[in-house]
N, C-alpha and C positions, 0 to 999 in steps of 0.2 A: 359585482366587480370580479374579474378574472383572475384568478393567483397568478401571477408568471412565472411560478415553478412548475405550473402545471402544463405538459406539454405533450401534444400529442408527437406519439412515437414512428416519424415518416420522417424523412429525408427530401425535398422538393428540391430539386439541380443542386446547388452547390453549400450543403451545409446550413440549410436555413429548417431553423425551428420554430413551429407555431405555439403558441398558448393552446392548451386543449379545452373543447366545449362540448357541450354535448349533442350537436348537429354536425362535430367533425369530420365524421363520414360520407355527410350527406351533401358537400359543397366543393367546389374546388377552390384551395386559398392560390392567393399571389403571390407568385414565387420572389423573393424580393432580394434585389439585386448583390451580387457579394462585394463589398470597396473592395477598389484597389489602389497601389501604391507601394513604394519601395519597403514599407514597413507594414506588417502584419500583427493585428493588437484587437486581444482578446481582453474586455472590461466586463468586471462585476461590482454593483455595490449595494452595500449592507439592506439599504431598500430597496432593491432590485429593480430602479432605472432603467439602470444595466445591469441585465440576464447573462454572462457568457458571450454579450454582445459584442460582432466583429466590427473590427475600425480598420482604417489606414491612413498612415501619412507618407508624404516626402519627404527626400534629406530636404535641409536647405541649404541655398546658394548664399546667404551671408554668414559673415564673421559669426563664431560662436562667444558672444561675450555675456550671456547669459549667468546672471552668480547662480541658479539653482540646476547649474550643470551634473551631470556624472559621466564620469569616461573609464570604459573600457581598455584592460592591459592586459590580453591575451600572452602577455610573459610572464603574468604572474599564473602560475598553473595549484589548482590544488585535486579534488579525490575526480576520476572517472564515474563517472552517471551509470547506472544500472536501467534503471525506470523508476515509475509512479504508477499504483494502481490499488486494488481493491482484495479483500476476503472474498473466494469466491465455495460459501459454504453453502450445507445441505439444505439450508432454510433460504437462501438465496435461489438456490438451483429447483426449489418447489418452487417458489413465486415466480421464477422466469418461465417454470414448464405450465403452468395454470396460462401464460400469455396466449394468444393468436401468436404462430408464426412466425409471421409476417410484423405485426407489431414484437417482438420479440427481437430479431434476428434487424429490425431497424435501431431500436435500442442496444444492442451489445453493437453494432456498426454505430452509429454515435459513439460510442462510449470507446472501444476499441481500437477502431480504424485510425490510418495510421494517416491518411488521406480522407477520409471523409467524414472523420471524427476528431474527437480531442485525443485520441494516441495512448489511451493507460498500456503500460507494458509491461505491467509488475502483477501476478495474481499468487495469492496466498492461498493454500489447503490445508487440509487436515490428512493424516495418519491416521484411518479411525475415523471413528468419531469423534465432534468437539463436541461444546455447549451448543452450539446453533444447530446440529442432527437432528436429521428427523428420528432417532434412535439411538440407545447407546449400544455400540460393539468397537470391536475391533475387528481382522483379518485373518483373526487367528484365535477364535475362541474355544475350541476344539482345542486340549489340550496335545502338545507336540507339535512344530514350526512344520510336520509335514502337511498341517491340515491348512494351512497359508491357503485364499484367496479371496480378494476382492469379493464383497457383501453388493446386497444389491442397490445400495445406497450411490456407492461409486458408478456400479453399472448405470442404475436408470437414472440418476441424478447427476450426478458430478460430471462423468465423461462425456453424456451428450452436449454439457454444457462449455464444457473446456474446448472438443471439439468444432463446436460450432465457434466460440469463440477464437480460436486456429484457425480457420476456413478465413474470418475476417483479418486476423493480423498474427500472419506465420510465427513470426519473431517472440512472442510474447514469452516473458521470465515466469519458471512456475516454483517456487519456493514451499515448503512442508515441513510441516509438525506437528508429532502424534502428541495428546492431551493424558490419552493411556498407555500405557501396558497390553497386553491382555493381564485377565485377571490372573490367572494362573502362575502368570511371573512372579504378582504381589508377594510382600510380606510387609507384616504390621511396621518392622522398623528393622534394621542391620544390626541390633542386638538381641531384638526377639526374634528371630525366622518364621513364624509361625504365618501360615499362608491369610490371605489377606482376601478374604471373596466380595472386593467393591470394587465399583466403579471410581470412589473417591478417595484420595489420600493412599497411601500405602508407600511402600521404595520397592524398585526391583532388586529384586535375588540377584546377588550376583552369581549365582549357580547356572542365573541363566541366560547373561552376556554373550553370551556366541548366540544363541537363538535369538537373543532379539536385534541382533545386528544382523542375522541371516533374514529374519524379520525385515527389517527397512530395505536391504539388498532385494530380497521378493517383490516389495511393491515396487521400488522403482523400477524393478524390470517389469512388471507387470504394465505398469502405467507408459511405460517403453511400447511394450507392444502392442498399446494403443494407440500409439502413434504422438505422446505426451512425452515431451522431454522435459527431468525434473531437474533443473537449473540447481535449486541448492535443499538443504534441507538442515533443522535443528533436531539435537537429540529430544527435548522435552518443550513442548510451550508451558511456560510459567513453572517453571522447576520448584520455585520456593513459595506455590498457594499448593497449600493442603485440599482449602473447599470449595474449587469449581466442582460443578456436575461429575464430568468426567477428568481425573488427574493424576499427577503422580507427583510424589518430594522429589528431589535430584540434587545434592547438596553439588560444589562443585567437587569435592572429591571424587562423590561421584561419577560424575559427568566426566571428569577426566581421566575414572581408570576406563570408564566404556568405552570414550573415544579409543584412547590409546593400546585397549588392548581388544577391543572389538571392532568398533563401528568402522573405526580408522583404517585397519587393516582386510577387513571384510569387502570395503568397498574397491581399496586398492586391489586385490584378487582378483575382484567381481571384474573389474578392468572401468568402474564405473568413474567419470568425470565428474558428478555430482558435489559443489562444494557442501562443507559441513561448518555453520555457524557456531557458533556457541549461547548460552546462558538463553536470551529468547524474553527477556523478563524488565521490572521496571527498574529506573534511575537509581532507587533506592536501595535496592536488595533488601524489600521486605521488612527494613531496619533490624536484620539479622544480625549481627557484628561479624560471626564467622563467615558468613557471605559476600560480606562488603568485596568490591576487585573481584567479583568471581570470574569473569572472564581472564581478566589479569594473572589473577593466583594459576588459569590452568594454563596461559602461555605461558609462562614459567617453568612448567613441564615442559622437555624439548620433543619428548614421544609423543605428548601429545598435540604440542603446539603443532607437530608438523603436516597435523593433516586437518586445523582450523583454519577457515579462509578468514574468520573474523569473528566476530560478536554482534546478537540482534539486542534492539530495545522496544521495551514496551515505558509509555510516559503515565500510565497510574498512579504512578509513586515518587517521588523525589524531581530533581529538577535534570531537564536536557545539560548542563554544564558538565554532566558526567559523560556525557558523548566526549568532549572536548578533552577531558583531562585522561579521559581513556587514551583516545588519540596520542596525547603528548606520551603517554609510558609507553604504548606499543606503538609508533607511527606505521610499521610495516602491515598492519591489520587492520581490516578493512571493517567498516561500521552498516549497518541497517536498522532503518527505523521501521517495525514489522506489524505492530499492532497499536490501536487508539479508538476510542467509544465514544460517541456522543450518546445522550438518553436524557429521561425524566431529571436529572439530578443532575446537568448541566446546560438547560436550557435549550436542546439539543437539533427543537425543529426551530429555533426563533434564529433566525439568519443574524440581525442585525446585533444578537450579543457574540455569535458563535463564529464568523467568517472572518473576521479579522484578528479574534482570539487564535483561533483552529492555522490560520495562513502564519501567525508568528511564532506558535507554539510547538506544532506540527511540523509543518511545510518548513518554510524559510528557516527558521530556529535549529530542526534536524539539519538540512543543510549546512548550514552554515558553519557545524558543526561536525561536519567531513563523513554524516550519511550520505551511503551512494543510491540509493532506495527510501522510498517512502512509502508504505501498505497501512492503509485505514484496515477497519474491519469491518463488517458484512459489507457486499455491495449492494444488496437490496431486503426489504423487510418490507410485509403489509404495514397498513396505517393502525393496526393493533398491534406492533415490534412483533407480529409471530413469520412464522413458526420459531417456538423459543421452547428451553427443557428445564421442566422443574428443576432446579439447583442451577439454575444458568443464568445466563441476565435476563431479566425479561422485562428490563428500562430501558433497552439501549433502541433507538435508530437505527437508521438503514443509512448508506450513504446516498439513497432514495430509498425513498415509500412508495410502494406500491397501493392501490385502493383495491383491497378485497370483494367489494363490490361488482366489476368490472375490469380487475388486472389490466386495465391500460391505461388509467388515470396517473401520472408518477410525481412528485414531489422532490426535488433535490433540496437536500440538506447539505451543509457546507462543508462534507466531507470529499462530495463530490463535487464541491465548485473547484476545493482546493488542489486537488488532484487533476482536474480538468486543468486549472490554469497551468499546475507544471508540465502534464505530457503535451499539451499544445503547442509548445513549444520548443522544450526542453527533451532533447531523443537521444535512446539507448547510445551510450559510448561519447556523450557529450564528458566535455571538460569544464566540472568550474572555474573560474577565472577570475583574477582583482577587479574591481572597477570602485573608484573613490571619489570625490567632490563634495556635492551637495550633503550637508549633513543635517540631518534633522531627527532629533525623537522620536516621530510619530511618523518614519517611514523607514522601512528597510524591506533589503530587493538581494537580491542574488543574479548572477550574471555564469557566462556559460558561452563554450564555444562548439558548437554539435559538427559532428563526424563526415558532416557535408559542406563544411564550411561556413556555415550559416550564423549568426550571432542571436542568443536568447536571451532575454531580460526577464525578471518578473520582479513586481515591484507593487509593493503594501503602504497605501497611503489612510495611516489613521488620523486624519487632521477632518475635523469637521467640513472644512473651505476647498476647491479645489487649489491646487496646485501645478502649475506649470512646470516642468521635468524638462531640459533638455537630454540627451542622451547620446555620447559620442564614441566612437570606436575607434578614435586616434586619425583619423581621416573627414569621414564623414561622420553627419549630424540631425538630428532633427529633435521637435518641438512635440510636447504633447499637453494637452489639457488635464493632468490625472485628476476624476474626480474625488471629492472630500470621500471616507471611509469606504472604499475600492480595492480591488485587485486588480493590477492590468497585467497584462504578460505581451512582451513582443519579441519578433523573429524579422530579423534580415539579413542580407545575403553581404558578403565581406564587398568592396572593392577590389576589382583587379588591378 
């Protein structure tokens, strides 16, 4: 029996993906036909029926009297859409370079493309090295900020990959942050100064806040004149874990004399556009007490508030409602959802616990919750979770598996279905939007109005049964079948 995650990485006319075999090379398949119709609808479900599979319908020409209606109010406006996409780290950027090519460069165009793919436009990096490195450094391990440059991790790994990944979708958001220091910044703690020679745990000096804001200023130019524009960046990922591989403490006091008397000002000089997130870390803060609000506590500060565009999360720890309540104290600050794992210790390749958890916890639930962005982590891992670093995770998934075997075999786990179904639809500089009616438990959907006029739905039906969905835009209408425990996402075009 065939997986139908398993697929080979080719493109045949318009968007159609085959199941991979092992004589896939050797035959020519049937290019199969793409539906049309005024409604464009991507279905997935938990038992993989439906794969990413494309649908269409028509409005209809009768009455909507339908009770499991929902309708769209494009006057109800709430946060601006950034994108949806993936981690694209050093252990990802080995497995893509082990590919063919050509199998290669068809998978990031799936994945990518904006037109012949599902559209991710959101890629996450590292500063450094993270936990997923093929090595632990920094940019600057030579002590003195004049020894700054790019390691050959970035060169041979990262950039080609970003690059090629530009070639297919110009626009794509590239967001950053470093996991270290260099070492040399270290110290044990901000009452012991005493230098700190790890890779893990430690706080930066602040003796040496100008340096390392001159520090982040360097690589983004750097990655500038590769032709990478770095859309935004966090001073620390995971500020309050002491024991990743590679890390650093960050209390927010921290974090918000750096911004405000470094990072803040250093870029401003630089004349750099790059926004600056905050915090980076889980719902919870750690259940530190003094960290509780640390995003909160540093807008509070007005020198520093002024140069945050907002606050990232990570869902680890504590519950998404703190998206929401962050929201209500600061509305002028804008939210990202930047990192999330599947692995061993959450069921992480079994679709049918994971896809409908991961769509309402992650996806739709961030949203809803006034994220303008949503970034899973790795976007790809062999079927042994490597390449992975002692001290790192070496449970977690890929958002596909690659098979070490053969590097063309690949696996989607349901990080990438759920990210699929938002950029498919869902495109940079959309507007979420009200849409109310049908109300049920065991379904919830997100609506959106995209920057071409076009209208997006996505919509999670965890009801065993299918479900018949009407769906209106205040005009027109039409009819869908959603099946029982599903993703569907659809896109159409307003009325004139």
């Amino acid at each position: 029996m065939i997986d139908m995650r398993n697929i080979a990485l080719t493109f045949l006319g318009c968007f159609t993906i085959l199941a991979a075999c092992s004589n896939s090379d050797d035959a020519e398949k049937p290019v199969t036909p793409v539906p049309t119709g005024d409604v464009t609808i991507y279905a997935t479900t938990s038992s993989l029926t439906r794969d990413l599979t494309r649908d269409a319908v028509n409005f209809s020409s009768k009455d909507n009297l339908a009770p499991t209606s929902i309708t769209l109010n494009p006057t109800e406006q709430y946060q601006t859409m950034d994108g949806f996409g993936a981690a694209i780290t050093g252990a990802t950027c080995f497995n893509l370079l082990q590919m063919k090519p050509e199998d290669r460069h068809a998978f990031l165009t799936e994945t990518f493309s904006d037109d012949k793919g599902f559209g991710f436009s959101y890629i996450r990096i590292s500063i450094g090295c993270s936990d997923f490195s093929l090595s632990e450094y920094t940019c600057c391990d030579t002590k003195g900020i004049e020894h700054f440059a790019l390691q050959s991790e970035e060169k041979d790994y990262i950039l080609p990959i970003l690059k090629e990944i530009l070639s297919i979708n110009p626009s794509i958001k590239v967001i950053a942050a470093p996991w270290t220091c260099p070492k040399w910044m270290k110290v044990k703690s901000l009452t012991d100064l005493t230098p700190l020679d790890s890779w893990t745990n430690g706080q930066l000096n602040p003796a040496y806040y100008q340096d390392y804001a001159t520090y982040f200023v360097k690589w983004v130019q750097a990655f500038n004149a590769e032709g990478i524009d770095i859309y935004a960046v966090t001073p620390q990922n995971e500020p309050l874990n002491r024991g990743n591989s590679a890390s650093l403490y960050m209390s927010w006091e921290e974090q918000r004399d750096f911004v405000k008397t470094a990072l803040g000002p250093k870029f401003k000089t630089a004349g750099l556009a790059t926004k600056i997130y905050a915090y980076d870390h889980n719902y919870d803060y750690s259940d530190i007490a003094t960290e509780k609000n640390y995003p909160g506590k540093m807008y509070e500060d007005a020198a520093a508030s002024q140069y945050l565009a907002g606050a990232a999360y990570h869902n680890y720890g504590g519950n998404r409602e703190e998206l929401l309540n962050i929201h209500k104290a600061y509305p002028e600050k804008e939210l990202l959802f930047t990192e999330t794992s599947i692995g061993t210790w959450n069921s992480g390749r079994d679709l049918s616990k994971r896809l409908l958890e991961d769509m309402k916890e992650v996806a739709l639930g961030t949203i809803n919750n006034w994220c303008r962005g949503v970034i899973v982590w790795n976007l790809m891992l062999d079927n042994d979770r490597a390449p992975n670093r002692e001290g790192g995770c070496q449970t977690c998934y890929g958002a596909v598996d690659i098979s070490n075997s053969d590097y063309k075999t690949i696996i989607r786990n349901s990080h990438y279905y759920i990210i699929a179904h938002l950029s498919s639809v869902v495109k940079p500089g959309a507007v979420r939007i009200g849409a109310s009616g049908y109300a049920d438990s065991n379904i919830m959907y997100s609506a959106f109005e995209n920057p071409d006029g076009t209208y997006a739905f996505v919509l999670m039906n965890n009801n065993e049964k299918t479900k018949k969905i009407t769906l209106s835009d205040g005009k027109r209408h039409f009819a869908y079948d959603v099946p029982g425990k599903s993703v569907t996402s659809y896109r159409w075009a307003k009325s004139e």
